[in-house]
Steps between C-alpha positions, in 0.01 A plus 500: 500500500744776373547819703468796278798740554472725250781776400535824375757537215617785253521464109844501324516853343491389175113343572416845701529685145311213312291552676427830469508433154245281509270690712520830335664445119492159338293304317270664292301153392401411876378173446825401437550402880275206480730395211858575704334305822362113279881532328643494838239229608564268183888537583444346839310213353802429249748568789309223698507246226884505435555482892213234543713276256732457752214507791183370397370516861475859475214488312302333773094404452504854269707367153293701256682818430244775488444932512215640626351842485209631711352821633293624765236799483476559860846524570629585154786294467617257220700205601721345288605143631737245349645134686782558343854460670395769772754718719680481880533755715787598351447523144234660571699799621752485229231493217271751579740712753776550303621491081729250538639523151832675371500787281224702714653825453490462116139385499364807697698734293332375205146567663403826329172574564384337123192302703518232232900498458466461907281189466677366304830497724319409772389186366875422351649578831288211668305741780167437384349398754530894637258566186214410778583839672318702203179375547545422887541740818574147694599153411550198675691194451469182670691201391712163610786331283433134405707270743442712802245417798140698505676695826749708237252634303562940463278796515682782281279850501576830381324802413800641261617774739832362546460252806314129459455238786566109501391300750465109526147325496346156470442422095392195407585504130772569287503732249460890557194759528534823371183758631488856350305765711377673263516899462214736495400492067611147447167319534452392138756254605237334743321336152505155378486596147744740534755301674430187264561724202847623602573121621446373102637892391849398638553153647273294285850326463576419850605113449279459823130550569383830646163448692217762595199423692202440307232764468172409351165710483291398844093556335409488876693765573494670139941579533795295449605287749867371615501131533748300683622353212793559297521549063835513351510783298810462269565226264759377773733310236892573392461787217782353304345136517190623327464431123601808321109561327389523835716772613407847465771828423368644825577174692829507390582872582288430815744213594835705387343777775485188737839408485673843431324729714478725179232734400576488168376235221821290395652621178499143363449134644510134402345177615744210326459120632836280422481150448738242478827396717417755720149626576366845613285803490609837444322818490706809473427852498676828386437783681420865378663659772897482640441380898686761725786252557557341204858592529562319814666170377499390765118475516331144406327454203094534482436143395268243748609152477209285531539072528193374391284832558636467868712851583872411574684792455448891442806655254616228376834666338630184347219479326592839283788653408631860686468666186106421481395580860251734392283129408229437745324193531439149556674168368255166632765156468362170468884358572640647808455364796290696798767550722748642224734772684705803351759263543398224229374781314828586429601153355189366365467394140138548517564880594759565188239403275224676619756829564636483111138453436315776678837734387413454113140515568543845587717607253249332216231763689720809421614356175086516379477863623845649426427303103136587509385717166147605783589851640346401843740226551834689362374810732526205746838422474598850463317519896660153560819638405558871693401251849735239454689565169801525701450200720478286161807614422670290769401193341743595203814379751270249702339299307729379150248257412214750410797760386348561190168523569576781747687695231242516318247630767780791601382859432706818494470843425699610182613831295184410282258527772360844629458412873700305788241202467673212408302326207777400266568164444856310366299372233341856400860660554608238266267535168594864507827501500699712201618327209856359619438501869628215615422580930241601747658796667409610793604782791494439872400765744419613869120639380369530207604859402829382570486238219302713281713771512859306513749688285580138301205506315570810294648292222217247468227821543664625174513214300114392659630159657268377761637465832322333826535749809550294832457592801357299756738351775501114412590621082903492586466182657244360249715588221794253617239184391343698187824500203304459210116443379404348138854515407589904575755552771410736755734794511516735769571845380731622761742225508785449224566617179198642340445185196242647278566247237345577161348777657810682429619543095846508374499845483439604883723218612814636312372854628532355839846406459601800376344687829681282723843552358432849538437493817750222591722816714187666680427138639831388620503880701188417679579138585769652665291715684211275614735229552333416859159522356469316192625179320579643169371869276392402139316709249143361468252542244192378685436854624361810255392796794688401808914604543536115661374226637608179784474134389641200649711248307341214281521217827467711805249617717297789338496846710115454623562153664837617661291783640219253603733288682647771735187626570374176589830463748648230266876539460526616124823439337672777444482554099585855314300587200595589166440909394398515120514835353298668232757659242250760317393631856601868582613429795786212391617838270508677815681260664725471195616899503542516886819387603459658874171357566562207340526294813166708653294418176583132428434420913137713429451321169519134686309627827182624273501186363522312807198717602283425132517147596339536844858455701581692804842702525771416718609909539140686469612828615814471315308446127281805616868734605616353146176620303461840643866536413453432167196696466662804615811509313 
């Protein structure tokens, strides 16, 4: 017989404002809870099957894996029970005393008071069990891991004021007990029918049956009456083993909601069986919505690996490249073997197929929106696009053997677009291009305005050449995999001579030559003078408002990535740009006719362009001394 000591411990701080959160903010949809609390009991049941490979015994006289849900008028509770894998003593206290999950900070500065937004990261952030607190002033847990005697079973209790106690009692089953207390207003929770609808609502695809007592009408009595006897109440079989007729839209979001913890229906899914040297399931969902650390690479990816329906593995990251691990889902084998590791993950056959697989199976679901002619799937990808558009683009440098089909999913914003949205594609870019134009040109930028506004596109403005405005961090990197789609070289440009082919007659090129003999004298003086700053001085006809403009030679580092580099701590090499100057711009006349200042105007002419391009000046207050100089005299 166990002696009960039981022990008074504090939350982490992180569950202390959950918690409030939960009490006083969250959750709009209540009956949510009940959902949260059978997702947590079916992953104990899949958590005991992959360990009860290796220790059958576990499962004792008690081998059918079951949840049950019951309530209780009189003492208004509902009781949530699973004999699943169960907890000791001490998870127990690291699993519902504590978040034991990096990024914490991040997640609660993301919680914004948006009750749905809220739920949502909740359920992504794995705490849902906490979800009982909304309905619930008290809750109890009592549970015992498989493998351990009767004598360490736990009694966890806490009514959510910051403080829960854990003692140790005698439990003769495995498997954990979850009782909600409920609050004062909460009593249409104590209903069969209502419990049994949000049971088939949200879990009908619970690989595992969910049992309620029985109630049938007593005519003695003239009520329902609870029998001792137990109805399953979902269809209790793998979703993704189901024939596809059978298988409802709403079961599928349902089941994307399961896995993901989302709130959201999935923006698209698919349910593909492979046959042949290697056999598997997969069924893979996009979601609608970016998860608050989808930049964290370091985070595994959102696929369950299942071996013959039995659970092995959550995230499964070999089984989906970095570049897609937005994908939630599940992938069944009929190949590997039950005890497969991360290890012989990493050099199984089996695994490469069903990775290069489930890889093009996703991009063959954005392909049919992104390609659609139905406005409700292209508004798709356009949603599909501002969450993860930018995450796709890493596949352009990881992944050479779906190159090309990743070019052609890439969107960008462009001179021919009104807004910042990116909804241009290479191939779009490409059927409008001006008679002659032999390149995509584009023009790299810190934001958006930056790009938009860079003083390199003055020449293409005039002569209405389209030109894609980028922007986002990963472009400058992207762009070193990305040379040339359908044929057209991209062309940066801010980098090189400016190479408008036959975009330029005869006429303007002998014009140009003309110009720069002209000026041959004025640009030898200032090369002198900005000797320190910049590479070379050249007359450039790529500008037609500004006095000058930066650019970086043809096979160097462009001005934006040197800048990202240093910011990022990286040690950039130490490149000077080139200053082009605009020969019909007042200013170069100016600079011309003013032998004293000469040396003041030529230094101001390279540090405004410095500044057009979004650099940062070595000498601030000396360009601001130098200006008000000039101003005044």
């Amino acid at each position: 017989m166990t002696v009960a000591t039981k022990e008074t411990l504090g939350f982490q701080a992180e569950v202390k404002q959950l918690l409030q959160l939960m009490i006083h903010s969250l959750y709009s949809n209540k009956e949510i809870f009940l959902r949260e609390l059978i997702s947590n009991a079916s992953d104990a049941a899949d958590k005991l099957r992959f360990e009860g490979i290796a220790h059958p015994d576990w499962y004792g006289d008690d081998p059918e894996l079951k949840i049950k849900v019951e309530f209780d008028k009189a003492s208004k509770t509902v009781t949530i029970s699973d004999n699943g894998i169960g907890m000791s003593r001490e998870e127990v206290i690291n699993n519902l005393g504590t978040i034991a999950r990096s990024g914490t900070k991040e997640f609660f500065a993301k919680l914004s008071g948006d009750q749905q937004k809220d739920a949502a990261l909740i359920g992504q952030f794995g705490v849902g069990f906490y979800s009982g607190f909304i309905v619930a002033d008290r809750i109890t847990v009592e549970t015992r891991r498989a493998g351990l005697p009767p004598s360490d079973g736990v009694r966890w209790e806490s009514d959510g004021s910051g403080v829960f106690t854990i003692e140790t009692i005698d439990r003769p089953q495995r498997g954990t007990s979850i009782t909600l207390h409920l609050r004062e207003g909460e009593d249409d929770f104590l209903n069969s029918y209502k419990l049994k609808s949000i049971i088939r609502k949200y879990s009908d695809h619970i690989s595992l049956p969910i049992q309620m007592r029985k109630e049938e009408w007593d005519e003695d009595k003239k009520e329902q009456v609870i029998r001792d006897e137990f109805e399953g109440i979902n269809q209790s079989s793998a979703l993704w083993a189901r024939n596809k007729t059978e298988i409802t839209e709403d079961q599928y979001n349902e089941f994307y909601k399961h896995l993901s913890h989302d709130y959201e229906n999935p923006l698209c899914y698919s349910l593909n069986r492979v046959e042949g040297r290697s056999e598997f399931t997969q069924l893979l969902y996009v979601p609608a919505r970016a998860p608050f650390d989808l930049w964290d690479r370091n985070k595994r990816g959102g696929i369950k690996l299942y071996v013959k329906r039995i659970f092995i593995m959550d995230d499964a990251e070999k089984l989906m490249p970095m570049y897609l691990r937005f994908v939630t889902g599940v992938i069944d084998s009929a190949d590997l073997p039950l005890n497969v590791s991360r290890e012989i993950l990493q050099e199984s056959r089996d695994i490469k197929v069903i990775r290069e697989s489930s890889t093009k199976r996703v991009l063959s679901m954005l392909e049919e929106l992104a390609s659609s002619e139905d406005e409700g799937k292209k508004e798709k990808y356009r949603t599909f696009w501002t969450q993860f558009g930018q995450v796709l683009k890493e596949g352009v440098g990881e992944d050479q053997a779906n190159q090309e089909r990743i070019f052609k999913l890439l969107r960008f914003a462009s001179t021919h677009t009104d807004s910042s949205e990116q909804t241009v594609s290479l191939a779009e870019y490409v059927s409008r291009m001006k008679e002659g134009q032999d390149k995509i040109y584009y023009v790299t930028g810190e934001s958006f305005n930056a790009a938009k506004n860079s003083p390199h596109l003055e020449i293409f403005r005039k002569k209405g050449v389209e030109v894609l405005l980028l922007s986002d961090r990963v472009d400058e990197w992207m762009l070193s995999f990305i040379t040339e789609f359908d044929g057209k070289q991209l062309a940066s440009i801010a980098k090189g001579d400016l190479d408008l082919g036959s975009l330029s007659d005869e006429k303007e090129k002998k014009e140009h030559e003309e110009t720069e003999k002209q000026f041959k004298d004025l640009v030898d003086r200032m090369k002198k003078v900005l000797e320190n700053k910049a590479k070379d001085v050249r007359v450039t006809f790529r500008l037609t408002d500004s006095p000058a403009c930066l650019i970086a030679d043809e096979n160097e580092l462009s001005g934006n990535l040197l800048r990202m580099l240093k910011a990022a701590g990286q040690n950039a090499p130490d490149m000077k740009p080139i200053l082009e100057i605009n020969p019909e711009h007042p200013l170069l006349s100016k600079l011309k006719d003013d032998d004293q200042k000469f040396d003041e105007w030529t230094n101001l002419l390279f540090d405004q362009a410095l500044l057009a391009e979004g650099g940062q000046l070595n000498d601030p207050a000396g360009f601001v001394k130098r200006m008000n100089h000039l101003l005044l005299n």
